[in-house]
Each structure stands twice: as C-alpha cells, then as structure tokens.
N, C-alpha and C positions, 0 to 999 in steps of 0.2 A: 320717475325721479329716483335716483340712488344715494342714500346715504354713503358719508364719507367716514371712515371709521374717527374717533377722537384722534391725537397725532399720538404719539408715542412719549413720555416725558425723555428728556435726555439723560437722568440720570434712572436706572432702574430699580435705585434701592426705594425710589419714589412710589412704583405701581405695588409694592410688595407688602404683604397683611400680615399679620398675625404671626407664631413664632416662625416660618420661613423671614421676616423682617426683624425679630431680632436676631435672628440667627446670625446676617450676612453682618445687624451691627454691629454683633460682639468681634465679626472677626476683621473688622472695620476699625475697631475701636483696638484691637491687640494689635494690626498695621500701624495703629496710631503711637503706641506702645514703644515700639520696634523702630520708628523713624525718630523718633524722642532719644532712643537709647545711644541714636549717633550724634546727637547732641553732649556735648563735654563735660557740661551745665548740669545736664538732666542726668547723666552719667553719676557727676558723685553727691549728687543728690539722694538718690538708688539706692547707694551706698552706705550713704548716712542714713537711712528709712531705714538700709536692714538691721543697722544697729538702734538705733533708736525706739522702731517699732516695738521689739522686745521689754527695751528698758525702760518702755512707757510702762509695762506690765507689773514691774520691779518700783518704779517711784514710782505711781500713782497710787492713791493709800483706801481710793473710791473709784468703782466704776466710772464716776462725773472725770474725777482727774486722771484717771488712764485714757478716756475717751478723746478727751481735751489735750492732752500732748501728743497721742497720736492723728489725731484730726491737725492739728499745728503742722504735724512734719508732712502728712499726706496734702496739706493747702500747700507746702510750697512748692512740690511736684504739680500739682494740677494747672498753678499758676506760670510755673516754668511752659510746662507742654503749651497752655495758654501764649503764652508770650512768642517762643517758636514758632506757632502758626501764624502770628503776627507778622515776625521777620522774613518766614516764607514767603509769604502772600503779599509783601510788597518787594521780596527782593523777586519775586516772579512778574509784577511787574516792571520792574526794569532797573538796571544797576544804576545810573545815574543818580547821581545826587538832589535830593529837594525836601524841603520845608519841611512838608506834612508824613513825608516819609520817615526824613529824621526826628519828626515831634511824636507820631504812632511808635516806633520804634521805642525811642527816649521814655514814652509812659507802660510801653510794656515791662522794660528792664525796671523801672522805677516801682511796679506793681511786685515783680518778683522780690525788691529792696525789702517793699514793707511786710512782704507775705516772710520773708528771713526775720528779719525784726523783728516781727510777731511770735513766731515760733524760737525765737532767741529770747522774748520778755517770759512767753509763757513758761519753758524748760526752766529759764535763770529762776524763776520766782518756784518753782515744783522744788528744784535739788536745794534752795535754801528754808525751803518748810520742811523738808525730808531731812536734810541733815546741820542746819545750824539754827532751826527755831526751837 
C-alpha cells in the first residue's frame, strides 16, 4: 500500500516557516503598499502623514501625545488600505449592483469617516493645548 503525499496548499505563502515566511510577507505587504498608492484616497493621505508625521514630533509636548497624533494619522491609512480591499473584493466579484454589496461598501467608507474624525478631534484638541490653552 502507498501513501499519497498531503495535497499541496494553493497558496504557498501557507507551507513557508520561519523568516523565509516573513520575508515573502514583508514583500507581500510592500505589494500591499504600492496597490494602495493607486488609490486617490490613500494617495493624499501619504501626503498628509508626510506632513504631519513630523509635526506630531513638534506639537506633542509628551512621548504619550506624539505617539497619539501620529498613531491618529497612521489609523486612517491602515483603515483606508482596509476599506480598498473591501471595494476590491466585492468589486471582483462582480460589477452589478446589490444590497450587501452596497451595505459592505457603505460601512467601509463610513469606517474611514470616523477613523478622519478621529484623527481631526485628536490634532484639533493637541494645536489648541499647544497654542491657545
């Protein structure tokens, strides 16, 4: 009697151990990067992180409050890329129009609203302890 070998997994990043497996993620993850950057969205978001990342450096007056406005501007990038793979993955399956398509959709962009929001209450409240309290 012959054994049959295990099947193969379909994807390959799957069988892989140890840092040969983070290796392929990081470069998985900078693909992930680079399909974002063709997003419009994610684009002057980029944008706004290069500038702000800095100025977090400049108003935060504590470790705590530099961490906290640049963690703010880097959540609504992660939440964008978030959201992107959303609208991918359902516009890959299929361009017609339906419910849960447009309700998946509707609550990704609405995530991005409160992740803006958020990082707009936290800066607004930083530049008026910095400069009008």
């Amino acid at each position: 009697m012959s054994e049959t070998p295990p099947p193969s997994p379909a994807n390959p990043q799957k069988s892989r151990i140890g840092l040969n497996r983070v290796w392929h993620a990081l470069g998985y993850s900078i693909e992930g990067l680079r399909a974002g950057w063709h997003e419009t969205a994610f684009r002057q978001e980029a944008v706004a992180a290069i500038v702000l990342l800095p100025l977090s450096l400049w108003i935060g007056r504590s470790w705590t409050e530099t961490s906290l406005l640049a963690a703010s501007v880097l959540l609504v990038m992660i939440v964008e890329l978030l959201n992107t793979g959303i609208e991918t993955a359902i516009d890959r399956i299929g361009p017609e129009w339906h419910d849960l398509s447009k309700r998946a959709k509707d609550m990704g962009s609405a995530a991005v609203l409160l992740s803006l929001l958020l990082c707009a209450g936290i800066w607004g409240a930083a530049l008026y302890q910095r400069f009008l309290a």
